[in-house]
C-alpha positions in Angstrom: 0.0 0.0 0.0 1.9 2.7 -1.3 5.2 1.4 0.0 7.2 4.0 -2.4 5.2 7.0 -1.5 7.4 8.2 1.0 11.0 7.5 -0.2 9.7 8.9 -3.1 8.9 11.8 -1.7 12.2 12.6 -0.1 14.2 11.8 -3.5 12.0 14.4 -5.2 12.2 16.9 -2.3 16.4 16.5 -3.0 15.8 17.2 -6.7 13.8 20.3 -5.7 10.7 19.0 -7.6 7.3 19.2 -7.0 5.8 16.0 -5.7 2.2 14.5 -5.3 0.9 10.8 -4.8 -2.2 9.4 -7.4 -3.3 6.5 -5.5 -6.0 3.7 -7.0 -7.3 0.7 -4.8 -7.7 -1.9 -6.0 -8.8 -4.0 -3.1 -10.0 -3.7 1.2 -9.3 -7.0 2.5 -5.9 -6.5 4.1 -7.5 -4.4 6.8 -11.2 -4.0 6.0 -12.8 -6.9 8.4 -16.2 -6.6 7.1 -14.5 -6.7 3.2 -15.1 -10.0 1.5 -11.7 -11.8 0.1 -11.0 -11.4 -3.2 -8.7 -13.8 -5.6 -6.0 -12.6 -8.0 -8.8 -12.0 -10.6 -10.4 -10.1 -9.3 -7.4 -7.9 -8.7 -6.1 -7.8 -11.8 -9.3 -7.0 -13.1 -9.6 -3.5 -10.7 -6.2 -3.0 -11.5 -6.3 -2.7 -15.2 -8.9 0.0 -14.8 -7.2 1.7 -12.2 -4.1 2.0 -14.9 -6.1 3.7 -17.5 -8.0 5.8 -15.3 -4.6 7.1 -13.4 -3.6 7.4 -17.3 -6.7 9.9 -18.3 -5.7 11.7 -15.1 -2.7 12.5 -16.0 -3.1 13.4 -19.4 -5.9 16.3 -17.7 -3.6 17.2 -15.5 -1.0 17.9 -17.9 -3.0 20.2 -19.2 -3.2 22.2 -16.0 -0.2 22.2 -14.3 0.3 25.3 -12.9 3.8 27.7 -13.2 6.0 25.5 -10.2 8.7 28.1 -10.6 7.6 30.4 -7.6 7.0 26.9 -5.4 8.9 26.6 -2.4 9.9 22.7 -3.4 12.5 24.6 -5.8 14.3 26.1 -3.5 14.3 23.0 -1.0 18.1 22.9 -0.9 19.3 26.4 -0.2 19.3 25.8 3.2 20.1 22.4 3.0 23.2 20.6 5.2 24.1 18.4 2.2 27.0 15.6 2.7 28.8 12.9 1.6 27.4 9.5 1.0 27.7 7.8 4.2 28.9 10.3 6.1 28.7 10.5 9.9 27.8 13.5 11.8 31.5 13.7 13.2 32.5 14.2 9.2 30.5 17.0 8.6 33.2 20.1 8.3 33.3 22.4 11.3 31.5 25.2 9.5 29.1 23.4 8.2 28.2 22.0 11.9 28.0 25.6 12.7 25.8 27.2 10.8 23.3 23.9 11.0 23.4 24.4 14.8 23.4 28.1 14.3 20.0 27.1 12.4 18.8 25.1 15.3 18.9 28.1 18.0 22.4 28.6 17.9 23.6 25.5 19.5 22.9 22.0 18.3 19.8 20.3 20.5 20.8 17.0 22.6 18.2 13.7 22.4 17.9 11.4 25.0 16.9 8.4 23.8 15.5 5.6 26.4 14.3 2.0 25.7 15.8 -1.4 24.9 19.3 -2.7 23.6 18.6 -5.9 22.5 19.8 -9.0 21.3 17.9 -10.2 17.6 17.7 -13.4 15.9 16.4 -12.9 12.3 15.3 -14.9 9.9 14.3 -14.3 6.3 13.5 -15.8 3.0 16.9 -15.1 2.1 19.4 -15.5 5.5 19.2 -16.0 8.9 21.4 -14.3 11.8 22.1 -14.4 15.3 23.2 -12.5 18.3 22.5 -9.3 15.9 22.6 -6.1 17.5 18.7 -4.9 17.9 16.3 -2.7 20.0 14.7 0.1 19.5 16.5 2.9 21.0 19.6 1.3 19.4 18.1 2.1 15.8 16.9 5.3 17.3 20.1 6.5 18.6 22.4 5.4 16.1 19.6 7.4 13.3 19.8 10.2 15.2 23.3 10.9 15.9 24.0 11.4 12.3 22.2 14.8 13.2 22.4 15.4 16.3 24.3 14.7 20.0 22.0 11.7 21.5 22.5 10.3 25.0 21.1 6.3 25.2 19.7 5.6 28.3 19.6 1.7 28.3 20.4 -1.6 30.4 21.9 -4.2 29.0 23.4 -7.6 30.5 26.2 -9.2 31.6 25.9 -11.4 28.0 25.9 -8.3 26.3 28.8 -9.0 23.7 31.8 -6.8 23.9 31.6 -6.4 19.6 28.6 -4.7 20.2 29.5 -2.3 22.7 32.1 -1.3 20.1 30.1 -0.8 17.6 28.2 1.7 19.7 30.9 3.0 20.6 32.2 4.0 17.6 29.1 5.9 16.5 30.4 10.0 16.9 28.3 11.8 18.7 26.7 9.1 20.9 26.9 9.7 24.5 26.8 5.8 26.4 26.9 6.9 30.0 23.6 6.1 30.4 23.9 2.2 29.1 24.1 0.0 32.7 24.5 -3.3 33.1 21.6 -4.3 34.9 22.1 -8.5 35.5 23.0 -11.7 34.0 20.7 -11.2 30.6 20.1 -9.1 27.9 16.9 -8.9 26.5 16.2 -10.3 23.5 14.0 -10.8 20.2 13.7 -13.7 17.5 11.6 -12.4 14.6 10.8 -14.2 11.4 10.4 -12.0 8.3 8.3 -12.9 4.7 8.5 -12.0 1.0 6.6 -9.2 2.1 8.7 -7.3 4.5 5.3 -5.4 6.2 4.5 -8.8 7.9 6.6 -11.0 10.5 6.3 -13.2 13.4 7.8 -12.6 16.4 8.9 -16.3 17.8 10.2 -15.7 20.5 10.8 -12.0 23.3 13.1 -13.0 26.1 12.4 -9.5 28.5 15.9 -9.9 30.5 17.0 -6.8 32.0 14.3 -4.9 31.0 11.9 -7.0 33.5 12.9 -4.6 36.4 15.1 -2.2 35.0 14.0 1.6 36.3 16.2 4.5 34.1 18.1 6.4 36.1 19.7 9.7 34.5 23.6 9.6 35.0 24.8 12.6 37.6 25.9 13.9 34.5 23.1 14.5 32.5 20.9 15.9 34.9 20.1 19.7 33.7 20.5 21.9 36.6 18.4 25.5 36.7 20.0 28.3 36.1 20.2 31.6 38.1 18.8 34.4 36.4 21.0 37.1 35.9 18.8 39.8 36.6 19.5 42.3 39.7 17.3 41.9 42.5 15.1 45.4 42.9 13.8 46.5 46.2 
């Protein structure tokens, strides 16, 4: 269901061009409960007149486009922080960082994130691995320190594999004071994923850690208030 809307939509915003989605159905069942199933058929059938009336919609619209030159999406980039394939936020040249934390308030925001580090077993149609780095705030906080400084707060166990901590590690701009080692076990997750990447099974969620953990802010990171600098008047 529209699975290349949205990456679509970011390409085109980097080429500076306009950008609207033209969506046919074709069928309910995948979410509709009181939809009857349908068969390939009749698919195919809704789908061949879907393609000619998307067709006749874009021939009228053609004819009525109007002038994009004055639209905003044009001038998407001038603002832009644009950078090297695959490059980390610790790559980005100094001036750069500047003016885009300039651009934020004039100095760059810190995230906390807070959830699990996990352990994943995944399997798909085409491989299977173990022990794989997972969680949540782990894809969270590894995402967002290409952008910004991010503080994981997080418990892991005693099993938690020393690789992995490295590779945490290495990600600039990730602060790990916050990730404790809680007990013997990390949590875990064992997930098994189909042709169709929307749909998996989980097989098996060992909680671990996370059973009793309570986060607790390092001394560190706690903001404390600051005195106003204004005079005291009688």
């Amino acid at each position: 269901m529209g699975m290349t809307a949205l990456p679509e939509a970011k390409l085109a915003r980097e080429a500076e061009l306009p950008y609207a989605v033209l969506a046919a159905v074709t069928d309910y069942d995948s979410w509709h409960a009181g939809h009857d199933a349908v068969d390939a058929a009749t698919v195919f059938a809704v789908l061949r007149k879907n393609v000619e009336a998307s067709r006749e919609a874009v021939r009228g619209l053609a004819r009525t486009l109007p002038d994009v030159t004055a639209c905003p999406t044009t001038m998407a980039l001038d603002a832009a922080l644009v950078t090297a394939t695959g490059c980390n936020r610790g790559r980005v040249p100094g001036a750069a960082r500047a003016y885009s934390e300039a651009a934020a308030g004039g100095r760059g925001m810190t995230l906390l994130v807070a959830g699990w580090v996990a352990i994943d077993e995944i399997e798909t149609p085409f491989a299977r691995v173990e022990d794989s780095l997972g969680g949540s705030a782990t894809c969270a906080a590894m995402a967002a320190a290409l952008f910004t400084d991010v503080r994981l707060l997080a418990a892991v166990g005693e099993d938690f594999p020393a690789h992995h901590r490295e590779t945490l590690a290495a990600v600039s701009g990730l602060d790990l004071a916050g990730l404790t080692v809680e007990g013997p076990r990390t949590s875990r997750w064992g997930g098994r994923y189909h042709y169709d990447m929307n749909t998996r099974d989980t097989l098996y969620t060992e909680l671990g850690v996370n059973a009793a953990w309570r986060p607790v802010l390092p001394a560190g990171w706690r903001i404390r208030p600051r005195r106003s600098s204004r005079r005291a008047t009688r």
